[in-house]
DSSP file (Angstrom, degrees, kcal/mol; ACC not computed):
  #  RESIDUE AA STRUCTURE BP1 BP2  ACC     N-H-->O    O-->H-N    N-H-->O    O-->H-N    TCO  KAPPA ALPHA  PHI   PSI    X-CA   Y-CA   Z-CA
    1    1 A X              0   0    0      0, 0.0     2,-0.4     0, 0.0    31,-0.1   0.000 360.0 360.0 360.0 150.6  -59.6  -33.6   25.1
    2    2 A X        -     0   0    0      2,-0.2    29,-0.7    29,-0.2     0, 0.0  -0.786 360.0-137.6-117.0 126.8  -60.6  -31.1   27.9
    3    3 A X  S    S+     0   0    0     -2,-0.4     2,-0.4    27,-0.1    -1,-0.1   0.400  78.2 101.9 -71.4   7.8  -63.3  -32.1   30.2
    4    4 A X  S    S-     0   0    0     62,-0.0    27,-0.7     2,-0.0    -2,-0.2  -0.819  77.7-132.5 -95.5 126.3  -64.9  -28.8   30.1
    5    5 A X  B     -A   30   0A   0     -2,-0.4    25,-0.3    25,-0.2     3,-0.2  -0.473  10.2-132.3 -71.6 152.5  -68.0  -29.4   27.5
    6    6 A X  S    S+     0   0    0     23,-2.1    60,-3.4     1,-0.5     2,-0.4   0.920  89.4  12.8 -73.7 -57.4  -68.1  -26.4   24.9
    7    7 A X  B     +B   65   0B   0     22,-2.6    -1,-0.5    58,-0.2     2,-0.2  -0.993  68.5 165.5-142.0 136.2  -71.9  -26.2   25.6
    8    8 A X        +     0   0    0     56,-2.6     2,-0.6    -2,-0.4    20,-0.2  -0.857   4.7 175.4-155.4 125.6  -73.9  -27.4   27.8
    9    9 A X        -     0   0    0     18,-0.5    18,-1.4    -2,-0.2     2,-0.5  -0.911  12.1-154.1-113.2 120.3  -77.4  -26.8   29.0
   10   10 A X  S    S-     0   0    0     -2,-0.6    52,-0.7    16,-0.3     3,-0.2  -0.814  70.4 -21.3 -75.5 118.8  -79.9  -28.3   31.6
   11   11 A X  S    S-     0   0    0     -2,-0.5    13,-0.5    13,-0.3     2,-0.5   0.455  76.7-177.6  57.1   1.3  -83.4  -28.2   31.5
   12   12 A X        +     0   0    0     50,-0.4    13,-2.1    12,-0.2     2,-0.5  -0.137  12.6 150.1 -43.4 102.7  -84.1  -25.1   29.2
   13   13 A X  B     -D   60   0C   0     47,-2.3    47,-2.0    -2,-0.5    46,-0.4  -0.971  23.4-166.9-137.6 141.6  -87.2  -24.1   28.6
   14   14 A X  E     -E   22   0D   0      8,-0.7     7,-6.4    -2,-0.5     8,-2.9  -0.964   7.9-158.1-140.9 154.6  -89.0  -20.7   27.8
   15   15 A X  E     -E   20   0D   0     -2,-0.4     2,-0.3     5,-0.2     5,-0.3  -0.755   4.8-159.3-106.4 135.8  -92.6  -20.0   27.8
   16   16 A X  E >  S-E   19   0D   0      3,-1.8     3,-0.7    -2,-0.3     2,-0.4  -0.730  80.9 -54.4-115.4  68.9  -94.3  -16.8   25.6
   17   17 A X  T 3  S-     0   0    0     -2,-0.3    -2,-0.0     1,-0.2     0, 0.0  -0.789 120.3 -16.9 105.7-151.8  -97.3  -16.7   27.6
   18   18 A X  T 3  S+     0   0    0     -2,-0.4     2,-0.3    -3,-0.1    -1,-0.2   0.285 112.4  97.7 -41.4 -10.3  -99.0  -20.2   27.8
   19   19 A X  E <   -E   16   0D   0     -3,-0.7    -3,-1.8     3,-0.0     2,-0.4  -0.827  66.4-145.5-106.5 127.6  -97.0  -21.8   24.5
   20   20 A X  E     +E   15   0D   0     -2,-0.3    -5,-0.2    -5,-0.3     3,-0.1  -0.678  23.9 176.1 -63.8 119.6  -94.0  -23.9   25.6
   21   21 A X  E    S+     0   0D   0     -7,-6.4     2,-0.3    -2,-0.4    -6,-0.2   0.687  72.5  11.8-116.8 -26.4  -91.4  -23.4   22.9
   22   22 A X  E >  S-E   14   0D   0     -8,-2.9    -8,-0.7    -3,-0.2     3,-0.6  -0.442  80.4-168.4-131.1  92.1  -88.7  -25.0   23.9
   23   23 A X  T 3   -     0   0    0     -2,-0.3   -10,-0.2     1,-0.3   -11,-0.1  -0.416  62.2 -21.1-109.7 134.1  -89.6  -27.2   26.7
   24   24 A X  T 3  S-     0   0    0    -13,-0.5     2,-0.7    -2,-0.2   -13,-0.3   0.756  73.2-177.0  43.7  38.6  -86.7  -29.0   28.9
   25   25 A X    <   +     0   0    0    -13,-2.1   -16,-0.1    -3,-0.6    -1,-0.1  -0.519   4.5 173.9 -19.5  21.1  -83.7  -28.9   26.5
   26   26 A X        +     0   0    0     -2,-0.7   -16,-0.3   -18,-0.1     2,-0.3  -0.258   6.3 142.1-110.9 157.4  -80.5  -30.6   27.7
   27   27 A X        -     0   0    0    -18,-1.4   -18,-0.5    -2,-0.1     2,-0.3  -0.914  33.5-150.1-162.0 172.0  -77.2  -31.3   26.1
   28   28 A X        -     0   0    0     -2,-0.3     2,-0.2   -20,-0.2   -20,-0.2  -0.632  11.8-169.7-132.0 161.7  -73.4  -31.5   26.4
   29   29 A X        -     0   0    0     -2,-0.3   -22,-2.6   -22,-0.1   -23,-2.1  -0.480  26.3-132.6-154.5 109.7  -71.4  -30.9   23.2
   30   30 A X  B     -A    5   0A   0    -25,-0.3     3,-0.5     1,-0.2     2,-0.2  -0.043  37.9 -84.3 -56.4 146.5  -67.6  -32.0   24.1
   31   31 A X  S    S+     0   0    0    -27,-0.7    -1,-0.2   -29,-0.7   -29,-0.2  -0.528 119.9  22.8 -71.9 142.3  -64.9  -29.6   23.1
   32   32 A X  S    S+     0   0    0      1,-0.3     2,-0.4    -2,-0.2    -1,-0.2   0.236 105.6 116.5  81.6  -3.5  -63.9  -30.0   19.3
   33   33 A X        -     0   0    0     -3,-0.5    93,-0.5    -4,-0.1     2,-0.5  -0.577  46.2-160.6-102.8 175.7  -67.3  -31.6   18.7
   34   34 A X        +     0   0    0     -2,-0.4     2,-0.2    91,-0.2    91,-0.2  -0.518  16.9 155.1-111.8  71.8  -70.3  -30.5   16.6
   35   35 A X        -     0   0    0     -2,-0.5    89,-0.8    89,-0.3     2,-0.2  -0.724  17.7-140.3-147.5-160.6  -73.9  -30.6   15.7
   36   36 A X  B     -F  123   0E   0     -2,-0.2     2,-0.6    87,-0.2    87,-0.3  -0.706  10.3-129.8-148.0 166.2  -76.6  -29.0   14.2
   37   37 A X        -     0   0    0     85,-1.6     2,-0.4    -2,-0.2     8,-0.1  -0.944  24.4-179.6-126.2 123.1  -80.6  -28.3   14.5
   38   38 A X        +     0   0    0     -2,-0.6     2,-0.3     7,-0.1    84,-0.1  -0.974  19.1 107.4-135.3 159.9  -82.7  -28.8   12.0
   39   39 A X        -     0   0    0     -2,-0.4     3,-0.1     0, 0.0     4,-0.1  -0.948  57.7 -49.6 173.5 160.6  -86.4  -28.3   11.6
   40   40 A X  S >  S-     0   0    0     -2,-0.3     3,-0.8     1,-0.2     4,-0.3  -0.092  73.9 -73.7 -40.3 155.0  -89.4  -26.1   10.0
   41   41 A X  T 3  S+     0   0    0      1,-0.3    -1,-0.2     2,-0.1     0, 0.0  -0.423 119.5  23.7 -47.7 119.4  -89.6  -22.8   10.2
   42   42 A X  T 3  S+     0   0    0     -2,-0.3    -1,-0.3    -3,-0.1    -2,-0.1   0.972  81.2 126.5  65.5  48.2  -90.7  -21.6   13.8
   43   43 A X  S <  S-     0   0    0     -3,-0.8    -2,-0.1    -4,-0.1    -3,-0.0   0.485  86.3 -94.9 -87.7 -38.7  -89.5  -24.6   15.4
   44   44 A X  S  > S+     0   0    0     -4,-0.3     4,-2.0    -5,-0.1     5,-0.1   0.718  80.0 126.5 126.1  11.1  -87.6  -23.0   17.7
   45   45 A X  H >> S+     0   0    0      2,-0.2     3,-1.9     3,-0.1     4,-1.4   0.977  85.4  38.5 -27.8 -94.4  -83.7  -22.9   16.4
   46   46 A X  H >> S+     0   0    0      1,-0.2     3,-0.9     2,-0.2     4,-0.7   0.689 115.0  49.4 -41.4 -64.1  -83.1  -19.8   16.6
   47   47 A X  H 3> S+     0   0    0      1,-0.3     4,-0.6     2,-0.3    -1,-0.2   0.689 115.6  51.7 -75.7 -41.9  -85.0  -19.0   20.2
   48   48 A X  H XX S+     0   0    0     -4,-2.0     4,-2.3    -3,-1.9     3,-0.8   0.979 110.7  46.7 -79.1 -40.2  -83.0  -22.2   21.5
   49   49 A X  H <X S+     0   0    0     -4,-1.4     4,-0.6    -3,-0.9    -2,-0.3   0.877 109.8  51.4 -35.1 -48.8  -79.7  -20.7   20.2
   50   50 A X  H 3X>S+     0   0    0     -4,-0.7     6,-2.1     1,-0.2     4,-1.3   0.610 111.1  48.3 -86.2   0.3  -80.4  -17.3   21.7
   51   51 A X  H <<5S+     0   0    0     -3,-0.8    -1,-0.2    -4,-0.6    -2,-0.2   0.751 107.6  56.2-106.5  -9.2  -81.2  -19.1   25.4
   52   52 A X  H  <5S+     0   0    0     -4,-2.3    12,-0.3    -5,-0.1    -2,-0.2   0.636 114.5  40.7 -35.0 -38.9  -77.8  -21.1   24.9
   53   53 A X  H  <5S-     0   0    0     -4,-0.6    -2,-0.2    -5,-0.2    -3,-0.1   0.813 107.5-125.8 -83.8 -47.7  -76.3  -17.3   24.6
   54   54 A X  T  <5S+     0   0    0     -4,-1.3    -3,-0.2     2,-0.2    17,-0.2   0.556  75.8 129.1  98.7  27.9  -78.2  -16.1   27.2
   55   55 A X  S   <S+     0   0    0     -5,-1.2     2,-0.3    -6,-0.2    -4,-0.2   0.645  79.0  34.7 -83.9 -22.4  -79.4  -13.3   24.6
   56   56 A X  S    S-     0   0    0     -6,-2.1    -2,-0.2    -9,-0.1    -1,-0.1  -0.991  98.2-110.7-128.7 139.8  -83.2  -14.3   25.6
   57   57 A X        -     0   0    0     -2,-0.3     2,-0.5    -3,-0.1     3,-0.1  -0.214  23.6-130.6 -48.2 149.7  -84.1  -15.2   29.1
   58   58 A X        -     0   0    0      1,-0.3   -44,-0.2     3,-0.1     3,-0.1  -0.880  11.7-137.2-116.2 157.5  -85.1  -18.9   29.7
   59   59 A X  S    S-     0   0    0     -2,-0.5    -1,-0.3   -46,-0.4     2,-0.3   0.980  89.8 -27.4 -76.1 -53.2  -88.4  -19.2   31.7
   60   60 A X  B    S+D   13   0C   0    -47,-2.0   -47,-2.3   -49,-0.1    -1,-0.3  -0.985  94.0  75.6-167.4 165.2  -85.8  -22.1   33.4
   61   61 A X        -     0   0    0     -2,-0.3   -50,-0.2   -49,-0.2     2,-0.2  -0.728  60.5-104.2 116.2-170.0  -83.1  -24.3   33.0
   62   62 A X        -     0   0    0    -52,-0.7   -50,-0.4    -2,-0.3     2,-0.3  -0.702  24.3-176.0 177.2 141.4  -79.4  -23.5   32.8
   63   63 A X        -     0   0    0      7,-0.4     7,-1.0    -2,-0.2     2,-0.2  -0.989   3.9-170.8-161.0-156.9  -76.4  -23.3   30.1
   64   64 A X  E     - C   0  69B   0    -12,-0.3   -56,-2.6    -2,-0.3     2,-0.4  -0.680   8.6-155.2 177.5 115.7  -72.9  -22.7   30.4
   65   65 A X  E >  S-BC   7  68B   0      3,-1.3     3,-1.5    -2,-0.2   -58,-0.2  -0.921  86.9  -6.2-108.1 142.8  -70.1  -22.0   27.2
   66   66 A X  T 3  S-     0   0    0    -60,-3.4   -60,-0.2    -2,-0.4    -1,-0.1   0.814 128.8 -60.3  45.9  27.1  -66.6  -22.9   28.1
   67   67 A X  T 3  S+     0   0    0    -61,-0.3     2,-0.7     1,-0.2    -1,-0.2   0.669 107.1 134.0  98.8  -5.9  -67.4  -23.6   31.3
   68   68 A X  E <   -C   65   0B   0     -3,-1.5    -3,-1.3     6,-0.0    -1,-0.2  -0.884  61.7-119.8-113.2  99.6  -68.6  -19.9   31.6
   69   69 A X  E  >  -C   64   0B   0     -2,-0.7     4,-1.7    -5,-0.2     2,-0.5   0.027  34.4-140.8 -57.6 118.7  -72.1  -19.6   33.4
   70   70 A X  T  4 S+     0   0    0     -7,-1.0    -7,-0.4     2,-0.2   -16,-0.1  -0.992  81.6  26.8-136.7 127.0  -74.9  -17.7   30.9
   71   71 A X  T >4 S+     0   0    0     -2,-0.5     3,-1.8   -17,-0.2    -1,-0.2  -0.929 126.4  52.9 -82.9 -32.9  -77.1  -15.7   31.7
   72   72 A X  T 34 S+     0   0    0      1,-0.3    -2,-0.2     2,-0.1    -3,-0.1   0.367 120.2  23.4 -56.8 -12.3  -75.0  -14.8   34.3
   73   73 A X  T >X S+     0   0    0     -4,-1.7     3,-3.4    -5,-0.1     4,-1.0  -0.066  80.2 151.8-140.2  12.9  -71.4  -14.0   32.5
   74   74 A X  H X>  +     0   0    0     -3,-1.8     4,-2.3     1,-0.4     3,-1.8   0.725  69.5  41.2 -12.9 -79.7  -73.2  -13.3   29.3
   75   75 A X  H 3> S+     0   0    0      1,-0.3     4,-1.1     2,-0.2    -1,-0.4   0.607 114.7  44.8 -70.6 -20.6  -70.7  -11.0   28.2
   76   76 A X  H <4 S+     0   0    0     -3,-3.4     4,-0.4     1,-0.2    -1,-0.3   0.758 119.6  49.7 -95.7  -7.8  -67.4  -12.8   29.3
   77   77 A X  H X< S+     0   0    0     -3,-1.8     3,-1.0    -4,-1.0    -2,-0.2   0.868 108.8  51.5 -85.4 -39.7  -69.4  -16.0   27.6
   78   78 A X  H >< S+     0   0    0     -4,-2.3     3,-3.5     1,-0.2    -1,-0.1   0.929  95.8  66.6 -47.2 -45.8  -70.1  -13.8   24.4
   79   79 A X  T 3< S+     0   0    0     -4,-1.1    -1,-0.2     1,-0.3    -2,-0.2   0.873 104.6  45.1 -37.9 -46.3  -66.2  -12.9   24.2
   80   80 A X  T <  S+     0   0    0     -3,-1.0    37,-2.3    -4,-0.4    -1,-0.3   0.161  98.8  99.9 -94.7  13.0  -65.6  -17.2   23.3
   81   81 A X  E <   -g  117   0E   0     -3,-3.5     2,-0.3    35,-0.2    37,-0.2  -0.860  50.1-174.8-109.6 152.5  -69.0  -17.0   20.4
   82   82 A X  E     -g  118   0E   0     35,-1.2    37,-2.2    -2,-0.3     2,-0.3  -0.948  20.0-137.9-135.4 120.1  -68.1  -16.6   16.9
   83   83 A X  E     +g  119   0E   0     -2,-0.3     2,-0.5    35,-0.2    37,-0.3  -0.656  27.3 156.9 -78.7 128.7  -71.5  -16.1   14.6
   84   84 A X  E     +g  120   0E   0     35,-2.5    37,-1.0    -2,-0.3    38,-0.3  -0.996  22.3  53.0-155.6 161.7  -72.7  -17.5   11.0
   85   85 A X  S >  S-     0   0    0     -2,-0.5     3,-0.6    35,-0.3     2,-0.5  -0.637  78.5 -30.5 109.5-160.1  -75.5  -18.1    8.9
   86   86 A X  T 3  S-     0   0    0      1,-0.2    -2,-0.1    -2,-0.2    34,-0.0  -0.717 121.5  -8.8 -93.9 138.2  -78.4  -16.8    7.3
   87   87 A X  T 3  S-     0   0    0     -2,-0.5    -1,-0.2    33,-0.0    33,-0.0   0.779  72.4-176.6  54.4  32.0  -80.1  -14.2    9.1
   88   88 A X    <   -     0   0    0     -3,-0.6    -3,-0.1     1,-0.1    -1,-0.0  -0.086   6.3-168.7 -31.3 149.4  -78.0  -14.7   12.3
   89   89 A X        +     0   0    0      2,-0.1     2,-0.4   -43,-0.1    -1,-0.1  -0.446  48.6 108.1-128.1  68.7  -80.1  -11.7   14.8
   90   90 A X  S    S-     0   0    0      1,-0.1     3,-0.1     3,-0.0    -7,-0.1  -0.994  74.4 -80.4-133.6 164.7  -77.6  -11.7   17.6
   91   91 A X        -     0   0    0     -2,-0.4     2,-0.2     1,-0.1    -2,-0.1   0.104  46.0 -84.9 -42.2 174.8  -75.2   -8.8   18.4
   92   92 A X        -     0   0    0      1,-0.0     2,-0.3    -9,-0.0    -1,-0.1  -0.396  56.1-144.1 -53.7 133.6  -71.8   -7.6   17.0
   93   93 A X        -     0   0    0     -2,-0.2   -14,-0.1    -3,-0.1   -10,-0.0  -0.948  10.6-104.5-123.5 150.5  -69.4   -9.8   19.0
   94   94 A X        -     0   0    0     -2,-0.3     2,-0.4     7,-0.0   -13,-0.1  -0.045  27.0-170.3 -39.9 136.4  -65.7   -8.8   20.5
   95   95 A X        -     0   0    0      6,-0.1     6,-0.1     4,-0.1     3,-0.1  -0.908  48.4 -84.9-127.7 166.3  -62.5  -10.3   18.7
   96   96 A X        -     0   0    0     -2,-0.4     2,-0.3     4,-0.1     3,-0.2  -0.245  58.5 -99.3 -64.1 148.7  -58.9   -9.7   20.9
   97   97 A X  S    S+     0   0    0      1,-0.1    -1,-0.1    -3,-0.1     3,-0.1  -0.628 109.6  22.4 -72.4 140.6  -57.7   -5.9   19.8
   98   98 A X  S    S+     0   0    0      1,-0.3     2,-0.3    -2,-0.3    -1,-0.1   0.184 106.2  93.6  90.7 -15.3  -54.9   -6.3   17.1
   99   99 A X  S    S-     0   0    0     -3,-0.2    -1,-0.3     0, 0.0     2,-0.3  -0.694  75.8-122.1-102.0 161.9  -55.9   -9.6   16.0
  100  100 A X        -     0   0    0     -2,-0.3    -4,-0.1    -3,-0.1    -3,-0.0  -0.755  35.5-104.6 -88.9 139.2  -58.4  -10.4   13.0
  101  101 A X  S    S+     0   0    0     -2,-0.3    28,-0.1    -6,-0.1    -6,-0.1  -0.381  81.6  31.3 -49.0 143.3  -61.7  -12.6   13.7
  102  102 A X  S    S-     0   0    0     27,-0.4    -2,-0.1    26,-0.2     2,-0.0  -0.108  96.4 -29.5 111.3 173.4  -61.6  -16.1   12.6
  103  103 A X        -     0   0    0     25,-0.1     2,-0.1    26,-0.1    -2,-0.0  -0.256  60.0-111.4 -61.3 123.9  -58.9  -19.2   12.0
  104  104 A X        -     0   0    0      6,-0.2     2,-0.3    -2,-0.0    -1,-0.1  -0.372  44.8-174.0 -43.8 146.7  -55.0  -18.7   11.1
  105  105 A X        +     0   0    0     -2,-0.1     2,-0.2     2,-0.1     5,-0.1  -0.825  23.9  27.4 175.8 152.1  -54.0  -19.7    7.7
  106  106 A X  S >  S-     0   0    0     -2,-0.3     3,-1.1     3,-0.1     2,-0.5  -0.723  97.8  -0.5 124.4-179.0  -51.6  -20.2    5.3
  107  107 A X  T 3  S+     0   0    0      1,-0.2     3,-0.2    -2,-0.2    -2,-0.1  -0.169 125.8  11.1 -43.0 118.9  -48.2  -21.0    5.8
  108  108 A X  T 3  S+     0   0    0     -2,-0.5     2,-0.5     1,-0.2    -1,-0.2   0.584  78.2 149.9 102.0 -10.7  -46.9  -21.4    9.5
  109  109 A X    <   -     0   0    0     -3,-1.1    -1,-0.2     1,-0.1    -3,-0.1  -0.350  46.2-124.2 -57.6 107.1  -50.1  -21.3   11.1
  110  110 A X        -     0   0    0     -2,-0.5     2,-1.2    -3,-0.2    -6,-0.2  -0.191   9.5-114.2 -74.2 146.8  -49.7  -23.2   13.9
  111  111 A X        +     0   0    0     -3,-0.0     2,-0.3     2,-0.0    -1,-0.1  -0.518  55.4 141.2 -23.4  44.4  -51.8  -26.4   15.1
  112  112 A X        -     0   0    0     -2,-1.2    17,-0.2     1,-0.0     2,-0.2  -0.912  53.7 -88.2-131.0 151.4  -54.0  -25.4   18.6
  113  113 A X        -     0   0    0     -2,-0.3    14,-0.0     1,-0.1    -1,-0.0  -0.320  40.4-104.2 -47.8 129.4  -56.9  -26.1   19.7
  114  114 A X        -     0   0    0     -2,-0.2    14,-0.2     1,-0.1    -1,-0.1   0.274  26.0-171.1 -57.5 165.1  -60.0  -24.1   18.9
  115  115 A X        +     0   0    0     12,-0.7     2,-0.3    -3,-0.1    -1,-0.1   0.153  60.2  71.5-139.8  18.9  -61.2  -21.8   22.1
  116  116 A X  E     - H   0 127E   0     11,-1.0    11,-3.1     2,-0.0     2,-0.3  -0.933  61.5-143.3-133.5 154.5  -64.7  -20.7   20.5
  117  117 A X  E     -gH  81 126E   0    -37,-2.3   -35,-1.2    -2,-0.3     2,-0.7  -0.811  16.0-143.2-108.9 164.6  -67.9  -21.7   19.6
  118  118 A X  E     -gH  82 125E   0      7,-2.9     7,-1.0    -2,-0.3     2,-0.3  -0.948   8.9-166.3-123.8 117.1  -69.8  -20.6   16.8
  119  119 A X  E     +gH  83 124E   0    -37,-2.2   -35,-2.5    -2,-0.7     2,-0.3  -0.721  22.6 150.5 -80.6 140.0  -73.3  -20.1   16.8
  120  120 A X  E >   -gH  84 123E   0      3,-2.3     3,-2.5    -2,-0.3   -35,-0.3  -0.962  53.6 -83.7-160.7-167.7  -74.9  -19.7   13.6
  121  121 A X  T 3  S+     0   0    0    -37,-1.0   -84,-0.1    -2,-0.3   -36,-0.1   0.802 127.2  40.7 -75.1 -28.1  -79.0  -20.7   12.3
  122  122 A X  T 3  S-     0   0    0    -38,-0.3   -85,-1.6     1,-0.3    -1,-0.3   0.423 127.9 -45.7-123.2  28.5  -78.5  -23.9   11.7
  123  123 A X  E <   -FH  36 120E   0     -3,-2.5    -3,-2.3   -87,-0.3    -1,-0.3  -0.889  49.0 -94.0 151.0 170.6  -76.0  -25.2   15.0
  124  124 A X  E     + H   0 119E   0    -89,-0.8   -89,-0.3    -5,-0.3    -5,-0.2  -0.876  36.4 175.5-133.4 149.5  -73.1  -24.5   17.1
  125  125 A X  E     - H   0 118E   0     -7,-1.0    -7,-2.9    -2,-0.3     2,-0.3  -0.886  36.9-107.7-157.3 141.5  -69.6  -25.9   16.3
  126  126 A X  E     - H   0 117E   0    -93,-0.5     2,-0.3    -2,-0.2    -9,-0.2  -0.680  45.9-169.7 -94.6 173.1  -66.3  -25.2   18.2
  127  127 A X  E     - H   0 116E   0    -11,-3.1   -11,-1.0    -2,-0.3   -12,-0.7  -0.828  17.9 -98.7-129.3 165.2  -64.0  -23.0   16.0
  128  128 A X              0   0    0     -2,-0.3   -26,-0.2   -14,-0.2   -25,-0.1  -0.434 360.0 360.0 -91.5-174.2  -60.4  -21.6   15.9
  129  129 A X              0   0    0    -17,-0.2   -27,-0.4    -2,-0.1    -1,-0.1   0.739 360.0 360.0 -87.0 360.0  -59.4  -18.7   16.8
């Protein structure tokens, strides 16, 4: 197992004025682990997913995928997200030129460890490639 956490955030919170919506967040989630948010509508999923990406600014706090510093590397952090669910809102994201998005399969597909996370409405999960 690789000591680098898949995601991991400190202290996140963002503010829309005066309303705290997501106030002091923090978390680890170990590569090739999982887990999910759930909650009411306009709880704050989504809003904490897109300050995980670094797709919304966080009024403060920290995150980091693969190790890879977000907001700040946004794009090289984006490169390792793979998206799903209903009503995902975040951009089109990069797959390697010549290869297809998503997991090998079938015969011969070799065995390796995932190098993405997957964002999607209801969690982030790592993924293959």
């Amino acid at each position: 197992m690789h000591d680098t956490p898949a995601l991991q955030a400190s202290g996140l919170t963002k503010r829309f004025g005066g309303r705290t919506v997501i106030d002091n967040v923090s978390l680890a989630i170990p590569q090739g682990g999982a887990f999910g948010l759930a909650g009411p509508e306009g709880a704050g999923k989504t809003t904490l997913i897109r300050l995980l990406l670094g797709l919304t600014p966080a009024s403060s706090g920290s995150s980091r995928v693969l190790g890879i510093s977000v907001p700040a590397q946004r794009g090289l952090a984006l490169g390792k997200v793979g998206v799903h669910g209903r009503g995902a809102s975040l951009p089109p994201l990069p797959h390697r030129a010549g290869k297809p998005p998503g997991p090998r399969r079938g015969p011969g597909a070799r065995s390796r460890p995932p190098d993405r996370v997957v964002a999607g409405a209801g969690g982030l999960a790592r993924a293959g490639r």
